[in-house]
N, C-alpha and C positions, 0 to 999 in steps of 0.2 A: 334116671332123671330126677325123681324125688331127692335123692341121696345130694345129689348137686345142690338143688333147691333147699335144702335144708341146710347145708352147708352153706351156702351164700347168704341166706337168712340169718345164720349164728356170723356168719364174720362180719353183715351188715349191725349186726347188735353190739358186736363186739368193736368196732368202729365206733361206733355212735356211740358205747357207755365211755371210749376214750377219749371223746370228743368233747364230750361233756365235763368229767372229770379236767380235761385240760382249760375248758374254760373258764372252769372255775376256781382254779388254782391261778390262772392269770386275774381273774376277777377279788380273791382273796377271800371267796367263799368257801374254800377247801385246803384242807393242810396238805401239805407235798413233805414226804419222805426224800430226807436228804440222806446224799454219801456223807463217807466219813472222809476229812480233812486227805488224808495219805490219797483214798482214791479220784477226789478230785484234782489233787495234785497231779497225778499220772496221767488223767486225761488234758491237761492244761498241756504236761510238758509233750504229752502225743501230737495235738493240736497244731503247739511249737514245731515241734520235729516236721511236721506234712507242711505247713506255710512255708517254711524255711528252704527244705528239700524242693517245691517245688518251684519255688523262685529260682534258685541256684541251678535248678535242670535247664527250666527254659531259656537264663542266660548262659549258661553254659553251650546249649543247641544254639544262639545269637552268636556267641565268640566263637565255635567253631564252624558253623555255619552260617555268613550274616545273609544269604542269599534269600526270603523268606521263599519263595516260590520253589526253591531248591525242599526246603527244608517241609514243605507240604506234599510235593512227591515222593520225600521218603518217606512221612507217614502213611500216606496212599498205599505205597508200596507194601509198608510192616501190616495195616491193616488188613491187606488182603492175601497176608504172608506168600508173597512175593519177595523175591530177591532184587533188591535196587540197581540198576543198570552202573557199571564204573563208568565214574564221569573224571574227565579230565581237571586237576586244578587249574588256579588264572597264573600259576607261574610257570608251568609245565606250555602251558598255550601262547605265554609272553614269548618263554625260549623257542617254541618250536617259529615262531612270528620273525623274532631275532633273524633264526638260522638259514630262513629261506630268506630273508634279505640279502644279508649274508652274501646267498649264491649268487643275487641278482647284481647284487653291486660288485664282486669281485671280490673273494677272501683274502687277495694277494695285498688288495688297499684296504691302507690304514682301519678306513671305516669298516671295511667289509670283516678283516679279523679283528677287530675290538668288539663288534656285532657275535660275530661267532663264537667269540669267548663268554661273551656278557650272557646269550641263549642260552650257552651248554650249560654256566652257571646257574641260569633261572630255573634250566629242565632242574636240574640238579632241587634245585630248592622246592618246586612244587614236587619231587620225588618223595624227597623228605618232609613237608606239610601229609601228605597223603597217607603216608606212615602213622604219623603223630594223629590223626585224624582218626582213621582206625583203632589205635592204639585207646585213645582217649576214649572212642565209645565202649570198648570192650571191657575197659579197666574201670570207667566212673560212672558214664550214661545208662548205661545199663543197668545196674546195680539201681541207680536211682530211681531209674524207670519202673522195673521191678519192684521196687518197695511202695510208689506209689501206687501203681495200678495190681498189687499183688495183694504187699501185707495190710497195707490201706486200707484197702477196701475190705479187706474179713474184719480188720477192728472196728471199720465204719459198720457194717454190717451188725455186727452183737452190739454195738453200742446202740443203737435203732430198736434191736428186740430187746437189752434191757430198759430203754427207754417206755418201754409197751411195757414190759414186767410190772414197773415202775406204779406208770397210771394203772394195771390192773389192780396192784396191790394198795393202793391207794383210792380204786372205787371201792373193793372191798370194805376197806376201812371205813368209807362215807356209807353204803349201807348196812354196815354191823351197829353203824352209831343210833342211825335214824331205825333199822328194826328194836334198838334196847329204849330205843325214846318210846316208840310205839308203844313197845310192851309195858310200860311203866303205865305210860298214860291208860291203857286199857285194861290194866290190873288194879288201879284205883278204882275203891266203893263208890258207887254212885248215893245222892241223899236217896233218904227213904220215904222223904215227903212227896217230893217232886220227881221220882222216880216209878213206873208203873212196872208189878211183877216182871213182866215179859222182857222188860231192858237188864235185868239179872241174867236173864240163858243168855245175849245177844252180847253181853258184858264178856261171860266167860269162854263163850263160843271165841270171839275176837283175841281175846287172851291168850287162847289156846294155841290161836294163827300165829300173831305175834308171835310164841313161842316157838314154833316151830321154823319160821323165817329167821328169828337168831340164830337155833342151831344151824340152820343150812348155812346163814352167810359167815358163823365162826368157820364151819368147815370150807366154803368157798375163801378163806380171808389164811387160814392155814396153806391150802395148798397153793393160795398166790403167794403165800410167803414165802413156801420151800422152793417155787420156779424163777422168784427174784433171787433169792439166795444164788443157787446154782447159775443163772447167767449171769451175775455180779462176781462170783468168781472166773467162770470162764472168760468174760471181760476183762478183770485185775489180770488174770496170766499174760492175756494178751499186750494190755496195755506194759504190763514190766518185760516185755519184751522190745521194748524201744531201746534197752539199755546194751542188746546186742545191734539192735539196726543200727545204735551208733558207734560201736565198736566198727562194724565193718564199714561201714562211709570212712571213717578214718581210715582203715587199711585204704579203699580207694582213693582216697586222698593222696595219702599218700604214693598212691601208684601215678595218678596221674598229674603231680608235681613232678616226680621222674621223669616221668614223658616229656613233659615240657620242658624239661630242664636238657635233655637229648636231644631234644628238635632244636632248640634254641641256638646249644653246642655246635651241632650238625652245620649249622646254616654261618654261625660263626667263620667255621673252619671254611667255608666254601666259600665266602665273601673274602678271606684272607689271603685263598689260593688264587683268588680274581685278580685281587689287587698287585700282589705278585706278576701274575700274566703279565698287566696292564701295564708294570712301573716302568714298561721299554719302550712304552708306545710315545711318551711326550720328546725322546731323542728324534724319534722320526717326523712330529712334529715339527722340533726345532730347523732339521733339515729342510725341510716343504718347506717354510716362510723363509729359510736364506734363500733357497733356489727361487721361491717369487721375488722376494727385493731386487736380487740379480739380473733374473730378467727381463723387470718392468724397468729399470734405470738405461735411460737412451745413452746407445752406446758402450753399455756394460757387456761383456759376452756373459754365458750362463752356465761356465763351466764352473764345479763345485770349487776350485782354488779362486778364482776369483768372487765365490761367494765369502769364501773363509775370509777375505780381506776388509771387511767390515769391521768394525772394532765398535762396539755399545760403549765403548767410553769417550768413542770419538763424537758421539751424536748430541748434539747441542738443542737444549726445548727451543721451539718457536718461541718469538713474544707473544702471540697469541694464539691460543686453542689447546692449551692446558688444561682438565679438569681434575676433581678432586674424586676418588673412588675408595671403599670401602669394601676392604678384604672379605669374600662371604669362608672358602675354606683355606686352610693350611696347605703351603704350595712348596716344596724340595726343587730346586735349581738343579735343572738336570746341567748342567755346565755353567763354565764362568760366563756366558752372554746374558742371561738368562735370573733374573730375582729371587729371592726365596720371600714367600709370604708366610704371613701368620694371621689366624680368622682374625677380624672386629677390628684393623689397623686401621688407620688412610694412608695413603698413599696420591702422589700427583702423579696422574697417566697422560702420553701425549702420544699422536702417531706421528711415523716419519712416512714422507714420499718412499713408494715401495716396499711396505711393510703388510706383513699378509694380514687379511683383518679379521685376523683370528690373534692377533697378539698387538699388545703394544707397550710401549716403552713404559716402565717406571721407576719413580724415582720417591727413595727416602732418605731424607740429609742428604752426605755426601754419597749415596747407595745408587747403582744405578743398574738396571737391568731388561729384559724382556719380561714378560708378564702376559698368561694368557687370558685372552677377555671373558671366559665362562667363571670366571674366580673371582671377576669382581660387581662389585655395583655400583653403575656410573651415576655420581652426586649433582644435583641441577650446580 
């Protein structure tokens, strides 16, 4: 119990001599031993290195995960080194959404396999997100994460105790000055007029102290100097070791610019294989809205040759109920009935009695065709 007490006692001192020395180094009543130019350097570009790194983690943790609620159960998780439950992405849940539609509508119609195609595609796509997601924390996040809360913090750590070195070596130094003031002023003669015997022993008695307080605090001012010394260098080591932390963030880097550049690929390809699928589905369109025209005209029958008998070149605008629309994407004429667009056009669109209202006529110059209505945007 003593032993404890004594020690709490020396660290309450040693607290308090740092406390002091620090205020009055802010007050400008005390000189402050500085680094030299190179090691201040080092910890600036350290500084650098940690603001930097830890900007780029937590947006990095944003771009890949914007979910924040998500993104505080997986720390939960790491903190209490627990393994984070797999969770489904939002495109793997679109498609699985899609594909029980899908069932519901009938995969045989139109809608139902464009549905099923579009799903399998999105599974496909959150398959591949959830790759790239992995991939990314294994290859960048981590790394990053690790340098924060690993090398970080030992540099923060000796930077703190030479920080303490620092001010000890520098009370040192404030009482080596004021013991050699002392001793001077208490080794000056006293008059002999105004001076009585007895302040001669009391002169040299004081003197002697003095004396004695210098040697101790050259020797306390020595050995603060050899313990700033040595964690000033273990510091410098540390600190020139940013020059590998950046070496490898680049190797990360460039790891996970690969990955993204593969996911990206990935998803390319599967959006390409879709559109594929899909380039069959607008014939079957085309069919549906002859077979409506057909059978909503009284007295038309509804068999497919007398849908064929329609001619778009035969169909004359009204005088009235024409408007003007604006191509949103690039449209291929799956047959001669049928338009071909291009984005950001106009075009005048009009409907005919019997026309499915999924399409309508249009016309540019002498150009004349069908045109389906999700392509364009109708102009007041």
């Amino acid at each position: 119990m003593d032993f404890n007490v004594k020690k709490l006692a020396s660290d309450a001192g040693v607290f308090f001599t740092r406390a002091v020395q620090f205020t009055e180094e802010k007050l400008g009543q005390a000189e402050k031993t500085e680094l030299d130019a190179h090691f201040e350097s080092l910890m600036s570009r350290a500084d650098c290195t940690k603001n930097w790194t830890e900007k780029i983690f937590r947006q990095t943790e944003v771009l890949l995960q914007p979910n924040p609620s998500a993104r505080i159960e997986e720390f939960l998780y790491e903190k209490l080194d627990r393994k984070a439950p797999s969770r489904i992405t939002n495109g793997e849940l679109l498609g699985q959404y899609m594909q029980d539609a899908a069932k519901e509508f009938g995969p045989g119609t139109p809608y139902g396999s464009t549905l099923m195609e579009v799903g399998e595609c999105e599974r496909r796509l959150g398959e591949a997100e959830r790759d790239f997601l992995q991939t990314s924390a294994i290859s960048f996040l981590n790394p990053l994460r690790n340098f924060l809360e690993g090398d970080w913090r030992t540099i923060s750590k000796e930077r703190r105790l030479l920080e303490n070195r620092r001010l000890d070596l520098d009370a040192c130094k404030t009482r080596l000055k004021k013991a050699k003031a002392a001793e001077v002023k208490a080794a000056t003669a006293p008059d002999f007029e105004e001076t009585r015997p007895r302040n001669y022993v009391l002169s040299a008695s004081a003197s002697a102290l003095w004396s004695e307080e210098v040697e101790k605090a050259e020797h306390e001012l020595r050995v603060a100097q050899t313990e700033f010394d040595r964690q000033a260098e273990v510091t410098r080591l540390l600190l020139e070791g940013i020059s590998s932390t950046h070496v490898n963030h680049l190797r990360c880097l460039h790891e996970f610019v690969e990955a993204q550049a593969a996911y990206y690929k990935q998803c390319n390809l599967h959006m390409q294989d879709l559109q594929k699928e899909l380039s069959r589905f607008p014939n079957a369109f085309a069919v549906n809205s002859m077979s409506a025209a057909g059978s909503s005209l009284p007295g038309t029958a509804t068999s497919p040759a007398d849908a064929e008998t329609l001619k778009i070149e035969e169909v004359q605008a009204p005088a009235t109920g024409t408007r003007k629309a604006k191509v949103l994407y690039d449209y291929d004429a799956a047959d001669s009935s049928e338009l071909s667009l291009l984005a950001d056009e106009l075009i005048t669109v009009y409907t005919v009695p019997g026309m499915d209202s999924d399409w309508l006529v249009g016309e540019r110059g002498n150009q004349k065709g069908k045109v389906p209505v999700t392509y364009l945007e109708l102009l007041s």
